[in-house]
C-alpha positions as CSV (number, residue, x, y, z in Angstrom):
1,X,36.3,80.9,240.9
2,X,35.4,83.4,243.4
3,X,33.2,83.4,246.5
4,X,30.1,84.3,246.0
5,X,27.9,85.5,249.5
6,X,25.9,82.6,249.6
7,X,25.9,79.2,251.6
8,X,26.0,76.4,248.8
9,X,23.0,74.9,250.0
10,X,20.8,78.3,249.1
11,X,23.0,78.6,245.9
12,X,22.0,75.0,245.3
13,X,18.4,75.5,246.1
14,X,18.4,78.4,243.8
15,X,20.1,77.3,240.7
16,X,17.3,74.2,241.4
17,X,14.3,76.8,241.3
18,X,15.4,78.5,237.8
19,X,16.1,75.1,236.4
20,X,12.6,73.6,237.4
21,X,11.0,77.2,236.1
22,X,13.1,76.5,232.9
23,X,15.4,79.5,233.0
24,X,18.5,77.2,233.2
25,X,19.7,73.9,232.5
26,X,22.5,71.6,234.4
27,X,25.2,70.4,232.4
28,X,26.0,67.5,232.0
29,X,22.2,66.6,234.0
30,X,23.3,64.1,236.3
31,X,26.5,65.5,237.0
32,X,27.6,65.4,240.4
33,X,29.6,69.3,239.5
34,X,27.5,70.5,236.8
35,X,27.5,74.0,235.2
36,X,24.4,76.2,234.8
37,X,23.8,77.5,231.4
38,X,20.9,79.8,230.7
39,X,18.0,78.6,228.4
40,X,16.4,80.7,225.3
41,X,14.3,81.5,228.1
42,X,16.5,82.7,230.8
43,X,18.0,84.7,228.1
44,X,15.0,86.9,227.0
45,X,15.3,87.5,230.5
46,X,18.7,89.2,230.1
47,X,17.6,92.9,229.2
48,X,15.4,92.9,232.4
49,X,18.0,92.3,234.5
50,X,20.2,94.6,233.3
51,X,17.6,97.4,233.9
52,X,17.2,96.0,237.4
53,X,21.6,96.2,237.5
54,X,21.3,99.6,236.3
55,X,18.5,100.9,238.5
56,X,20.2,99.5,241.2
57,X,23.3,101.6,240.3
58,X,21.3,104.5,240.2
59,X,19.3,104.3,243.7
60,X,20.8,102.0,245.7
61,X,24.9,102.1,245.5
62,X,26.8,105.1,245.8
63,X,28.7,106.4,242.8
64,X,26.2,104.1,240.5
65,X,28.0,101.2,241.2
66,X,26.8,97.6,241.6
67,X,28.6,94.7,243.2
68,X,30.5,92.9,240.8
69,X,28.7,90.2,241.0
């Protein structure tokens, strides 16, 4: 798995917020290494962040390209 630019704590914290908000779920739920796995929820989100991606392409990164993140 790669690094991502994030403490673990904040990644932790954040992964905590979509779960809460219902946009992901942990699994297994008590876990002490769970994965993330998007809800229905989290994926009707999809096409919007893929316009954000691309926009960000677009005006932001040179060449229109993102970070692989």
């Amino acid at each position: 798995m790669a690094r991502l630019p994030i403490s673990r704590a904040a990644l932790s914290s954040r992964l905590g917020m979509m779960a809460e908000a219902g946009l992901m779920r942990r699994d297994p739920p008590e876990a002490k290494r769970a994965q993330y796995v998007l809800t229905d929820a989290g994926q009707a989100l999809k096409p919007t962040f893929d316009a954000m991606k691309n926009w960000s392409g677009r005006h932001l990164f040179e060449g229109n390209e993102t970070p692989d993140w």
